[in-house]
Chimera marker file (.cmm) of the C-alpha trace (Angstrom):
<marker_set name="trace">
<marker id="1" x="37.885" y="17.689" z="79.402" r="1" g="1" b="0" radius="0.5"/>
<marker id="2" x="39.847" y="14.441" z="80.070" r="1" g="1" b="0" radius="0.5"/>
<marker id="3" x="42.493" y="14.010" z="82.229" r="1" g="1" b="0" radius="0.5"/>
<marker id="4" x="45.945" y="15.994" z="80.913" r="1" g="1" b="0" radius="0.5"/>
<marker id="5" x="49.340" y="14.515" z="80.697" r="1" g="1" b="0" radius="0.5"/>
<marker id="6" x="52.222" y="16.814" z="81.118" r="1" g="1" b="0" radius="0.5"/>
<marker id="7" x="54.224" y="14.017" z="79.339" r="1" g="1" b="0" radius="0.5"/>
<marker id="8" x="52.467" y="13.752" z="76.818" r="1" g="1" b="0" radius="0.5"/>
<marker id="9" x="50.008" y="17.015" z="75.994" r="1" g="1" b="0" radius="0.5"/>
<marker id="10" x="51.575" y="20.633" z="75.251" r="1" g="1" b="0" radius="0.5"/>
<marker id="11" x="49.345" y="23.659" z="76.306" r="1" g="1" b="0" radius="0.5"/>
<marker id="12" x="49.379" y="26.827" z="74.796" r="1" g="1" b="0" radius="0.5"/>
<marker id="13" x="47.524" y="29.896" z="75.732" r="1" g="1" b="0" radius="0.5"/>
<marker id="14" x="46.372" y="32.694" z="73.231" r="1" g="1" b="0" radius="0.5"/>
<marker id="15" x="44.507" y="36.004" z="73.792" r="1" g="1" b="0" radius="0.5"/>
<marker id="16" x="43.007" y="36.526" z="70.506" r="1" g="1" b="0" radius="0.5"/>
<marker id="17" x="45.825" y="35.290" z="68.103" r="1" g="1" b="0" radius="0.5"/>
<marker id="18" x="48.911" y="36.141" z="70.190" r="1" g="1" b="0" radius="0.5"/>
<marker id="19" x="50.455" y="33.701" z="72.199" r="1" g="1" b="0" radius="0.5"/>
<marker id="20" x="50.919" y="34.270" z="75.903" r="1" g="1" b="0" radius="0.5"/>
<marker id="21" x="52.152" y="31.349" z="77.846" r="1" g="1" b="0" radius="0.5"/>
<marker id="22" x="53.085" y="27.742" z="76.251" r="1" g="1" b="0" radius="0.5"/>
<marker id="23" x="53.997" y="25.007" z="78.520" r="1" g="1" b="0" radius="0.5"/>
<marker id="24" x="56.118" y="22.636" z="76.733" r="1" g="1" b="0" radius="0.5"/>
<marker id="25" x="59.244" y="20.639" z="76.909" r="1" g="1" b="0" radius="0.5"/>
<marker id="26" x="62.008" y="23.243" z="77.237" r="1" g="1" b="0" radius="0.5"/>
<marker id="27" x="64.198" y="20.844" z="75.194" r="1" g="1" b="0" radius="0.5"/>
<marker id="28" x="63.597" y="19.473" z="71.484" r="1" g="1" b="0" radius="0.5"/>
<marker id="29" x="64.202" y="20.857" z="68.215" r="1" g="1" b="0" radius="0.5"/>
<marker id="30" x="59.847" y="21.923" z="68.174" r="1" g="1" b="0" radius="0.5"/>
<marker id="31" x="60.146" y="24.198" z="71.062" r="1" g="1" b="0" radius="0.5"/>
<marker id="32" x="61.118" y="26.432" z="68.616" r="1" g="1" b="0" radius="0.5"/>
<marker id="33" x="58.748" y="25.962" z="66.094" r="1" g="1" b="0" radius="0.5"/>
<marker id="34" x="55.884" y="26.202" z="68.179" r="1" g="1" b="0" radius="0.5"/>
<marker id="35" x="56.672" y="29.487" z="69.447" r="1" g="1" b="0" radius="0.5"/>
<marker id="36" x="56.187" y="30.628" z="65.586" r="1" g="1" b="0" radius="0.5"/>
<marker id="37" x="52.801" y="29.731" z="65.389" r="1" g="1" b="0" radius="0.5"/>
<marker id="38" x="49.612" y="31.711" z="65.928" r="1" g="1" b="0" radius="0.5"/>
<marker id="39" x="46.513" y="30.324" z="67.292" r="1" g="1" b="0" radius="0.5"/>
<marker id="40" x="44.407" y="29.848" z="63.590" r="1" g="1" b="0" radius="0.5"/>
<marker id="41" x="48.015" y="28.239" z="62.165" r="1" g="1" b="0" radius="0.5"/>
<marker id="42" x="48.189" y="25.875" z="65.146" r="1" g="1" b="0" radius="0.5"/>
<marker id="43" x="44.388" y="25.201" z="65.011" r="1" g="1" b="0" radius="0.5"/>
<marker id="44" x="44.617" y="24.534" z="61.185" r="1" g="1" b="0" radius="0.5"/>
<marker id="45" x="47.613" y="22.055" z="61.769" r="1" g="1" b="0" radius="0.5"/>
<marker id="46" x="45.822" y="19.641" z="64.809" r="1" g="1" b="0" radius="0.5"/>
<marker id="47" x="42.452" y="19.309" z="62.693" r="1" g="1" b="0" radius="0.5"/>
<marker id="48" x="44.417" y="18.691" z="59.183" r="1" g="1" b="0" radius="0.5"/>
<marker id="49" x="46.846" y="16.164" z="61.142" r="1" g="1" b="0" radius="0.5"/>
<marker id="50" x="44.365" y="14.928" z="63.360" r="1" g="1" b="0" radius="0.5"/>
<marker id="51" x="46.134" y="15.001" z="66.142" r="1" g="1" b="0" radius="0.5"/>
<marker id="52" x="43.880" y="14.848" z="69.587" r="1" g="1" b="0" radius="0.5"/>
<marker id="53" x="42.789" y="18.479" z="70.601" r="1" g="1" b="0" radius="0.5"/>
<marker id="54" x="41.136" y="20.144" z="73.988" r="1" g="1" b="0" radius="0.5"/>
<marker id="55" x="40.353" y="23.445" z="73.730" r="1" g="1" b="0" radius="0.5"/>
<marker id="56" x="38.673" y="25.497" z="76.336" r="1" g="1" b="0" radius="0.5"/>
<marker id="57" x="37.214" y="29.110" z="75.216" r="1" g="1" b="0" radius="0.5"/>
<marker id="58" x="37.509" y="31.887" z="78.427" r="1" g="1" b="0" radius="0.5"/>
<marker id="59" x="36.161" y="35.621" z="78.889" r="1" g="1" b="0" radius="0.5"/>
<marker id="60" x="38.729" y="38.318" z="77.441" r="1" g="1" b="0" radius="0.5"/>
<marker id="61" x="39.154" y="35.996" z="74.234" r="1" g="1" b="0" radius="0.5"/>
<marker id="62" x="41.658" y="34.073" z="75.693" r="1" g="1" b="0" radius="0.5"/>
<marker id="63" x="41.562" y="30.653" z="74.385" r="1" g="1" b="0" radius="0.5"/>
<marker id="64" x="43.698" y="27.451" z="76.576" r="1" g="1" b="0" radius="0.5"/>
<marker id="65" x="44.892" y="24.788" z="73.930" r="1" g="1" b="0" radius="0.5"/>
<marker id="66" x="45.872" y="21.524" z="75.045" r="1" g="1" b="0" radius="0.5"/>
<marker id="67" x="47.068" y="19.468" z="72.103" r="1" g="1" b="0" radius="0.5"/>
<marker id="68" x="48.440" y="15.773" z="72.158" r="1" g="1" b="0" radius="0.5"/>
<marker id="69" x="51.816" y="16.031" z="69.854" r="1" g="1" b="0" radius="0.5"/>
<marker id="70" x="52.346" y="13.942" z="66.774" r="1" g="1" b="0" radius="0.5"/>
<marker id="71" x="55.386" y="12.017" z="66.757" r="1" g="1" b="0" radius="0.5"/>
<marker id="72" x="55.864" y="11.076" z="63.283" r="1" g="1" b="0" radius="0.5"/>
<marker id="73" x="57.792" y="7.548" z="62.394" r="1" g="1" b="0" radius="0.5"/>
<marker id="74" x="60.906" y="8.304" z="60.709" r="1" g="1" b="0" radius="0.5"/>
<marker id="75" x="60.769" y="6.231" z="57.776" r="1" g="1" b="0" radius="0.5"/>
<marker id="76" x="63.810" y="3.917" z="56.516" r="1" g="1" b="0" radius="0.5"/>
<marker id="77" x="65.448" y="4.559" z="53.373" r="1" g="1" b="0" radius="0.5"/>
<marker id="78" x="68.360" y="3.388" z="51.388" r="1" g="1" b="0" radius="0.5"/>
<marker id="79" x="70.464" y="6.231" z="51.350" r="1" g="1" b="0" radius="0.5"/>
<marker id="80" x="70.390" y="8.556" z="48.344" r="1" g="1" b="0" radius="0.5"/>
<marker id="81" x="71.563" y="11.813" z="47.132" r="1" g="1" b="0" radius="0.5"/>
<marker id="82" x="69.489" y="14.110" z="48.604" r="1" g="1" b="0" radius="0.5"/>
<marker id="83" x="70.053" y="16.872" z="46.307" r="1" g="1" b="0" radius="0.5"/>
<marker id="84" x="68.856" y="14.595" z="43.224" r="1" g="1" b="0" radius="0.5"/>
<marker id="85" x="65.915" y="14.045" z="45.223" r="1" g="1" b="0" radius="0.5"/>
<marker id="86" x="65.272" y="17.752" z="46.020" r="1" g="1" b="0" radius="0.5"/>
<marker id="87" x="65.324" y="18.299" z="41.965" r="1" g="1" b="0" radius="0.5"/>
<marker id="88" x="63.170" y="15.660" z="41.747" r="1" g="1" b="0" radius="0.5"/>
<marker id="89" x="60.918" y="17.195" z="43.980" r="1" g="1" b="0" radius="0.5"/>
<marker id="90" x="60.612" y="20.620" z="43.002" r="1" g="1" b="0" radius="0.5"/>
<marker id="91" x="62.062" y="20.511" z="39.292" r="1" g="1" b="0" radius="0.5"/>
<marker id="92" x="63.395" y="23.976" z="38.190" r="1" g="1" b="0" radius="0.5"/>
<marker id="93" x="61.640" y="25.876" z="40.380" r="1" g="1" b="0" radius="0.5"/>
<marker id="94" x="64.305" y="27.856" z="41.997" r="1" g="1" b="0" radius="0.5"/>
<marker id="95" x="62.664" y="29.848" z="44.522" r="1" g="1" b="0" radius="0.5"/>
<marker id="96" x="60.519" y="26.817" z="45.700" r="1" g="1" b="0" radius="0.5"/>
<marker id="97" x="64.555" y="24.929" z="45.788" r="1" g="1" b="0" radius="0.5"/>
<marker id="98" x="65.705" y="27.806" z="47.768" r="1" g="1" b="0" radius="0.5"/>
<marker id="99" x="63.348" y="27.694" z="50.172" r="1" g="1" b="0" radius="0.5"/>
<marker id="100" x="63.413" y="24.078" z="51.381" r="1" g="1" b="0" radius="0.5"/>
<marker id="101" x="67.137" y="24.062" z="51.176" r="1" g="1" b="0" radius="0.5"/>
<marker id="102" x="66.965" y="27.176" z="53.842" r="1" g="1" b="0" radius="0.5"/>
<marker id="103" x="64.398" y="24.990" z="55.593" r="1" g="1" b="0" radius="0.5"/>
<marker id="104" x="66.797" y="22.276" z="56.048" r="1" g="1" b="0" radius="0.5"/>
<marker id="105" x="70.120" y="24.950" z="56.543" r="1" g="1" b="0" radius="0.5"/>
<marker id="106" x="68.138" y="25.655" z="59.791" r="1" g="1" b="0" radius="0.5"/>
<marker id="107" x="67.950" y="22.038" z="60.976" r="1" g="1" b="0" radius="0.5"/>
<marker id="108" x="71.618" y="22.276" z="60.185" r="1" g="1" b="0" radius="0.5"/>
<marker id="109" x="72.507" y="24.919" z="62.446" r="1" g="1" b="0" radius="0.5"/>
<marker id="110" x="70.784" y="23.138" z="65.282" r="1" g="1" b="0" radius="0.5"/>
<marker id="111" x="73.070" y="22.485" z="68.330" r="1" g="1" b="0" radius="0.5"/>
<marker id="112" x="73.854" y="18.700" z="67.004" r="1" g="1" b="0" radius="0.5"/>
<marker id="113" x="72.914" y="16.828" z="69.928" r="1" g="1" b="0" radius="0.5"/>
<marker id="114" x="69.353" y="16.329" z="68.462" r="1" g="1" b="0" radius="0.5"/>
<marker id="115" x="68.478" y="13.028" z="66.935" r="1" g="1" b="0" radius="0.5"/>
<marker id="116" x="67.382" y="12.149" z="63.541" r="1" g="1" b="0" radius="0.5"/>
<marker id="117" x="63.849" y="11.355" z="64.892" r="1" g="1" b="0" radius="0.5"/>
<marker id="118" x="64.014" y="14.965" z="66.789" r="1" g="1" b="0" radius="0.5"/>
<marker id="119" x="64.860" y="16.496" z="63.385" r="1" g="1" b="0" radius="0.5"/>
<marker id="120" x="62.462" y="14.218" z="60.860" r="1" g="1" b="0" radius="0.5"/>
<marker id="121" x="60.079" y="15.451" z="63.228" r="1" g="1" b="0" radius="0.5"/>
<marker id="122" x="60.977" y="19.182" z="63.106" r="1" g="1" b="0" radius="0.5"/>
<marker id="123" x="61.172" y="18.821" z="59.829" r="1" g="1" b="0" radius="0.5"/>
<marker id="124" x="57.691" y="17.241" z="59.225" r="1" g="1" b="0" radius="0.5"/>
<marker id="125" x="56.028" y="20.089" z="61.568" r="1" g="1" b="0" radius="0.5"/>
<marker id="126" x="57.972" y="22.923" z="59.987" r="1" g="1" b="0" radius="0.5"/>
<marker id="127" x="56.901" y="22.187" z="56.327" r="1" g="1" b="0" radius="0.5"/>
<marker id="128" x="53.106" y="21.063" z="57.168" r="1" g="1" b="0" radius="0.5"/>
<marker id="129" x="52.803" y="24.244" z="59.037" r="1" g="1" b="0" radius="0.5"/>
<marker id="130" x="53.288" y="26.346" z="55.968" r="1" g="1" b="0" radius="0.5"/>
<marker id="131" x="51.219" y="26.660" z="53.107" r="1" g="1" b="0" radius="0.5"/>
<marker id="132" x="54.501" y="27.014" z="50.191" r="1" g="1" b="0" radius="0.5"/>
<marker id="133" x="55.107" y="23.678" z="50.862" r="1" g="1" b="0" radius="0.5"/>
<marker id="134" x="52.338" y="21.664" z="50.689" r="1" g="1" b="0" radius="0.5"/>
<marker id="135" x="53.151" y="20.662" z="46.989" r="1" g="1" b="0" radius="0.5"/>
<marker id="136" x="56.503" y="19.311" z="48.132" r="1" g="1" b="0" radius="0.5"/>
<marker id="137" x="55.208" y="17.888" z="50.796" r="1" g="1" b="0" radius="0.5"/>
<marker id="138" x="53.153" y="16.030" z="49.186" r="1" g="1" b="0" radius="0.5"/>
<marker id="139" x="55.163" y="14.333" z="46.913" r="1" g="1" b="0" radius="0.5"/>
<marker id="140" x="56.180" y="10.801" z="47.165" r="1" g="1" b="0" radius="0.5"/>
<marker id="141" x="59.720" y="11.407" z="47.749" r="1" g="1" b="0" radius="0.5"/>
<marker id="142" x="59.599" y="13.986" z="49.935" r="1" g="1" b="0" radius="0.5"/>
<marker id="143" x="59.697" y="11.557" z="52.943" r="1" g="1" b="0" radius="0.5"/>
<marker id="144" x="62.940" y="10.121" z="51.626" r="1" g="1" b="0" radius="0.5"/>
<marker id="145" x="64.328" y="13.351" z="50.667" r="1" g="1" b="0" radius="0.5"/>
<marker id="146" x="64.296" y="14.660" z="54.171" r="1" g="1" b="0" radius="0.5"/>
<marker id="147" x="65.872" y="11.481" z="55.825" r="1" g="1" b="0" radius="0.5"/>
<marker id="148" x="68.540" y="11.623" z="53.612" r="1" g="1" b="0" radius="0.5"/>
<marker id="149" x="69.344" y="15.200" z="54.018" r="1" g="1" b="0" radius="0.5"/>
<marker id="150" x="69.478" y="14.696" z="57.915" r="1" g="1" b="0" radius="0.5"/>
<marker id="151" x="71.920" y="11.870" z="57.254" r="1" g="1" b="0" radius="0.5"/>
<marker id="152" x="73.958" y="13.802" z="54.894" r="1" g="1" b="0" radius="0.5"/>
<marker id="153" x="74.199" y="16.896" z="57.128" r="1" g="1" b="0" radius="0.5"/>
<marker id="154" x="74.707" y="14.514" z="60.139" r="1" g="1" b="0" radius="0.5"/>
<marker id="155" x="77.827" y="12.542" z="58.719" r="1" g="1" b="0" radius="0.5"/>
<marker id="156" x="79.144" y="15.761" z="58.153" r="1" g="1" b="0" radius="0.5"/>
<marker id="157" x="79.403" y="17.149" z="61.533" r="1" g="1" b="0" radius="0.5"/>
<link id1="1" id2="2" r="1" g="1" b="0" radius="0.2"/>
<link id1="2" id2="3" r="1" g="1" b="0" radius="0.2"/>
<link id1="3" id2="4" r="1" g="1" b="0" radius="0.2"/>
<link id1="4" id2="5" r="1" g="1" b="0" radius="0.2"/>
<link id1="5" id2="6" r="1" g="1" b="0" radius="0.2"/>
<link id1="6" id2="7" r="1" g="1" b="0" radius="0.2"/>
<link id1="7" id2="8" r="1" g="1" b="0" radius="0.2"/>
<link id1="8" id2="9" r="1" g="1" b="0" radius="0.2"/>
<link id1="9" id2="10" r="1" g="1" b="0" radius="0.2"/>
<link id1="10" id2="11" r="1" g="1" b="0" radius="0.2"/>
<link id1="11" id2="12" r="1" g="1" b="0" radius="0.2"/>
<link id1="12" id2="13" r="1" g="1" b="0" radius="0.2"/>
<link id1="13" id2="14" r="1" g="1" b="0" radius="0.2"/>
<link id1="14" id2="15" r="1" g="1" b="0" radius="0.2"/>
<link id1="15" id2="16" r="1" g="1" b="0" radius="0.2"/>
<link id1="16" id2="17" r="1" g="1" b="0" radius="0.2"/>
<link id1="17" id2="18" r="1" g="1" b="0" radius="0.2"/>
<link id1="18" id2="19" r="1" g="1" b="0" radius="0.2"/>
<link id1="19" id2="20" r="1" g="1" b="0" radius="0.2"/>
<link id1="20" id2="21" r="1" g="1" b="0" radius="0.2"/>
<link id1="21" id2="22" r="1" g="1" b="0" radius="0.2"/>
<link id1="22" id2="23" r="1" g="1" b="0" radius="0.2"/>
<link id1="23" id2="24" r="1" g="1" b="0" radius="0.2"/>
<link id1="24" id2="25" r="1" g="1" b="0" radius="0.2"/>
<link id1="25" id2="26" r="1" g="1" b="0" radius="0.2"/>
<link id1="26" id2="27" r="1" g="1" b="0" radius="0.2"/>
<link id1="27" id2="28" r="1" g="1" b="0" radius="0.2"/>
<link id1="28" id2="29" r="1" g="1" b="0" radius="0.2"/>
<link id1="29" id2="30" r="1" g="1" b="0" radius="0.2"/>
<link id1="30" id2="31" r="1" g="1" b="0" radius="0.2"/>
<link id1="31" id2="32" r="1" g="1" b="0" radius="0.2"/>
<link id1="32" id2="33" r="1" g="1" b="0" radius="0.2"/>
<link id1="33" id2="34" r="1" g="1" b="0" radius="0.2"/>
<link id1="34" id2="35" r="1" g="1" b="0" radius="0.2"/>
<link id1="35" id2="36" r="1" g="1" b="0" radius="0.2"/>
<link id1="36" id2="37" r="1" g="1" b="0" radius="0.2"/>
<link id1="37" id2="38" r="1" g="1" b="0" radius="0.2"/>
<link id1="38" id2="39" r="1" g="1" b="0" radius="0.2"/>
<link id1="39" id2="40" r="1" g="1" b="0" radius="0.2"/>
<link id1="40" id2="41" r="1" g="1" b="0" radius="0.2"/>
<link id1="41" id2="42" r="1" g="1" b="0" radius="0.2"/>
<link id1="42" id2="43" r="1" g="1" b="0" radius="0.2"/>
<link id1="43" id2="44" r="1" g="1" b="0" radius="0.2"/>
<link id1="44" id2="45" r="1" g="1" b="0" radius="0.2"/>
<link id1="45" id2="46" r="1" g="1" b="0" radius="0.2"/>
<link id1="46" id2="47" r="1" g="1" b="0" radius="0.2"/>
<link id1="47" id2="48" r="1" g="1" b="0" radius="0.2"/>
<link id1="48" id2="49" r="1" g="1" b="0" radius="0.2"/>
<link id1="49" id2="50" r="1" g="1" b="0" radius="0.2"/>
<link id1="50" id2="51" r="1" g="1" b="0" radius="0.2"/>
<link id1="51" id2="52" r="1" g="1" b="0" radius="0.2"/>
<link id1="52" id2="53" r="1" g="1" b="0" radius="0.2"/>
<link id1="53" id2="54" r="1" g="1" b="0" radius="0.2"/>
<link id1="54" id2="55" r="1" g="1" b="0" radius="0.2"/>
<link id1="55" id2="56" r="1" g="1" b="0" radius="0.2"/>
<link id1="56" id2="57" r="1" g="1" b="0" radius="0.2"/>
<link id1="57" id2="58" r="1" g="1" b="0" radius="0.2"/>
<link id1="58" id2="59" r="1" g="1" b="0" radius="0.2"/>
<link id1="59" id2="60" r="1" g="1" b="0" radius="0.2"/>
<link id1="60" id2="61" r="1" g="1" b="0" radius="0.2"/>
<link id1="61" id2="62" r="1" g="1" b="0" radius="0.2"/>
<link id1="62" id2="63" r="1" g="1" b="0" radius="0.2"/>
<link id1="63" id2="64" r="1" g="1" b="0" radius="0.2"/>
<link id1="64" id2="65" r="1" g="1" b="0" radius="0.2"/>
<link id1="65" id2="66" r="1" g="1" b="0" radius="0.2"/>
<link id1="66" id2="67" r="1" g="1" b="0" radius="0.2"/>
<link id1="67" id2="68" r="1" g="1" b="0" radius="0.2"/>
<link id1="68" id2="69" r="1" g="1" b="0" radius="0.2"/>
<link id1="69" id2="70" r="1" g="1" b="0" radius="0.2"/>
<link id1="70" id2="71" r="1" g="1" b="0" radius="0.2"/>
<link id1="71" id2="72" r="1" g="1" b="0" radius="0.2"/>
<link id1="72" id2="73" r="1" g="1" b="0" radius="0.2"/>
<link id1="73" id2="74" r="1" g="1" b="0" radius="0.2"/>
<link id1="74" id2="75" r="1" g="1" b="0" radius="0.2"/>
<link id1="75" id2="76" r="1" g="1" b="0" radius="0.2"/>
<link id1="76" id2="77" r="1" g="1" b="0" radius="0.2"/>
<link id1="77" id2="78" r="1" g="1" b="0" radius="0.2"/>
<link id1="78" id2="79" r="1" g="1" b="0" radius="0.2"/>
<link id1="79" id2="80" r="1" g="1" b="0" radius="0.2"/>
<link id1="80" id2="81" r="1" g="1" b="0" radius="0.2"/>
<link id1="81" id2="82" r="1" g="1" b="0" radius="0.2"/>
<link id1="82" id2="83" r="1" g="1" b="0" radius="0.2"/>
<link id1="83" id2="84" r="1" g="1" b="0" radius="0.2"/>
<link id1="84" id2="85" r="1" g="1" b="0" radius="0.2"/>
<link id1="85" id2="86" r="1" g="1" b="0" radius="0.2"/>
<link id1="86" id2="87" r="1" g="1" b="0" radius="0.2"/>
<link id1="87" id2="88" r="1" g="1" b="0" radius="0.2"/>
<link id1="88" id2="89" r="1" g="1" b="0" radius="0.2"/>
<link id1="89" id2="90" r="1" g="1" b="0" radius="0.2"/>
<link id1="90" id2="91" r="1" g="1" b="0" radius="0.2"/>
<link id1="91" id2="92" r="1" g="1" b="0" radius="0.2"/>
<link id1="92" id2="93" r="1" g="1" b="0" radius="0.2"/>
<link id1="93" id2="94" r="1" g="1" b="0" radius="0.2"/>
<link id1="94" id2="95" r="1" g="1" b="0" radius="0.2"/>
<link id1="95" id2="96" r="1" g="1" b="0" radius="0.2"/>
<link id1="96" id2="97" r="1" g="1" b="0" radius="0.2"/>
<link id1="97" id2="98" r="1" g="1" b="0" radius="0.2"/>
<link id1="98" id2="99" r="1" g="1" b="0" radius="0.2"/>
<link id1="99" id2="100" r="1" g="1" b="0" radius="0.2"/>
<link id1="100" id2="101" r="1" g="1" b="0" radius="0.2"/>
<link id1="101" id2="102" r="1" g="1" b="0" radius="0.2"/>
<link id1="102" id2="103" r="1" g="1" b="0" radius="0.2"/>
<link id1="103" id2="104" r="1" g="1" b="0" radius="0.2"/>
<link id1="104" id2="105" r="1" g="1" b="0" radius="0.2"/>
<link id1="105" id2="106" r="1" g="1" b="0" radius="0.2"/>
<link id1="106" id2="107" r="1" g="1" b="0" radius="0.2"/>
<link id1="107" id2="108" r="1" g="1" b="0" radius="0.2"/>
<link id1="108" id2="109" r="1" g="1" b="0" radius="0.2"/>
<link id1="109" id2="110" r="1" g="1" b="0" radius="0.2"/>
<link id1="110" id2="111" r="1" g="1" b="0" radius="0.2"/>
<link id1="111" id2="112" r="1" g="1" b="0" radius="0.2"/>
<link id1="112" id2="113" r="1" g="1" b="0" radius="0.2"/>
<link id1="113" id2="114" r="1" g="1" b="0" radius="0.2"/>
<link id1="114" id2="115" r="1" g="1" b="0" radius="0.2"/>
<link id1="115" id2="116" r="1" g="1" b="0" radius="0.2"/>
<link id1="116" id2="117" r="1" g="1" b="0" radius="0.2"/>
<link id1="117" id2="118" r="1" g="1" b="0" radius="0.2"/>
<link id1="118" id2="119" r="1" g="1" b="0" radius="0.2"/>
<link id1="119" id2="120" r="1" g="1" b="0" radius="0.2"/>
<link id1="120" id2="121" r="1" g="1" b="0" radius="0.2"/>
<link id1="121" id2="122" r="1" g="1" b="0" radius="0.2"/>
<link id1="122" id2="123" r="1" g="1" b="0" radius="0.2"/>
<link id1="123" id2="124" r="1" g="1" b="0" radius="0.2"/>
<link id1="124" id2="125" r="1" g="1" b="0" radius="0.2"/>
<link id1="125" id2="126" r="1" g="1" b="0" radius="0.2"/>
<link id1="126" id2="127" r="1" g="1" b="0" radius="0.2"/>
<link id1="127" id2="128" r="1" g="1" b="0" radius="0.2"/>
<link id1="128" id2="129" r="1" g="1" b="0" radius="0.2"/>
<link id1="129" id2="130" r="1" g="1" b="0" radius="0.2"/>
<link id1="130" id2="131" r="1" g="1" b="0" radius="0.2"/>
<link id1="131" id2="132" r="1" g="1" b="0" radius="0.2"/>
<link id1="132" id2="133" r="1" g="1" b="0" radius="0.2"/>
<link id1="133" id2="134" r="1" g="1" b="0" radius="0.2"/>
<link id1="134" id2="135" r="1" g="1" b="0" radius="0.2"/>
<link id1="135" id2="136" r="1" g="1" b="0" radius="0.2"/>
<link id1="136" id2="137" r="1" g="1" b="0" radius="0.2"/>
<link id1="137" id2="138" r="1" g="1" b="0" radius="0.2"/>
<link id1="138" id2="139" r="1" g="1" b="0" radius="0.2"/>
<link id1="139" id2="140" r="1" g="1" b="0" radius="0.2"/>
<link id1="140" id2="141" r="1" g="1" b="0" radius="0.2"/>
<link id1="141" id2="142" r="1" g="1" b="0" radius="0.2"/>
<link id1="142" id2="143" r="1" g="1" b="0" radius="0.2"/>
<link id1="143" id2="144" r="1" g="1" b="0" radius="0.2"/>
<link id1="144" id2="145" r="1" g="1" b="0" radius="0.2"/>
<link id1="145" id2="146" r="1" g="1" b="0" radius="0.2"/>
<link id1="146" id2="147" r="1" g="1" b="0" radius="0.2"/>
<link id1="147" id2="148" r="1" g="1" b="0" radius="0.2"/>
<link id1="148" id2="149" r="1" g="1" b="0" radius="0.2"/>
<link id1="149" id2="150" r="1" g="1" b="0" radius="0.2"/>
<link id1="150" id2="151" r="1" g="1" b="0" radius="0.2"/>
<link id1="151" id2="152" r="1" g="1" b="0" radius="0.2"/>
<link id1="152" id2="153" r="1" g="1" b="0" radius="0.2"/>
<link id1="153" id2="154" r="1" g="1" b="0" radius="0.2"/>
<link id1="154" id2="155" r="1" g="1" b="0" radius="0.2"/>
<link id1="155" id2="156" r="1" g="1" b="0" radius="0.2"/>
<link id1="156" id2="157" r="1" g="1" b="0" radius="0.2"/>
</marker_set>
């Protein structure tokens, strides 16, 4: 294994698929969402992502994960209605509208002293970590959708 960070790796150890012990940054809008994830989901997200994985297999299926976290580059954007992007995005589907906009009520509810790169980043990990999205998050406003949302909700606070 090559020599670990603590700046810059998170670790998270899992007996079977239950976590038991994550050592992370205490502070950050992620630390919450990686406490959601199970061992597969978090697996599934570093390979599709790419992002630089040790893992180290022990007796009692207990598995260590050490996993180098993505920072994603907030994009620049003119500014632009984010809720004619949304319908853009996702059309008439209601449910699928729902959903995102509870995504983003979360972000909202946030203490406020987060940045916009914190939260395009929360963002980005909270929607590639579930499956319902990945039409959405696909598409090629997406991106721009989501930076305009922060900046909408953060002008209004």
């Amino acid at each position: 294994m090559s020599a670990i960070s603590k700046e810059k790796y998170l670790a998270f150890i899992f007996q079977n698929d239950k976590l038991i012990q994550k050592i992370i940054p205490e502070s950050g809008p992620l630390n919450r969402f990686y406490s959601s994830l199970s061992n597969d989901a978090l697996t599934d997200i570093v390979k599709f992502y790419g992002f630089n994985l040790e893992r180290l297999d022990m007796e009692n299926d207990i598995s260590l994960l050490y996993i180098l976290e993505k920072q994603f580059q907030t994009p620049q954007y003119e500014f632009s209605d984010p809720n004619y992007l949304l319908r853009q995005i996702c059309g008439y589907d209601k449910p699928l509208l729902q959903s995102v906009n509870g995504v983003m009520a979360s972000v909202n509810s946030m203490h406020g002293t987060e940045s916009i790169d914190e939260l395009y980043n929360w963002c980005k990990y909270k929607f590639i970590s579930d499956k319902r999205y990945e039409e959405v998050l696909f598409h090629s406003e997406f991106d721009k959708y989501i930076v305009n949302k922060l900046i909408s909700m953060k002008r209004k606070k």
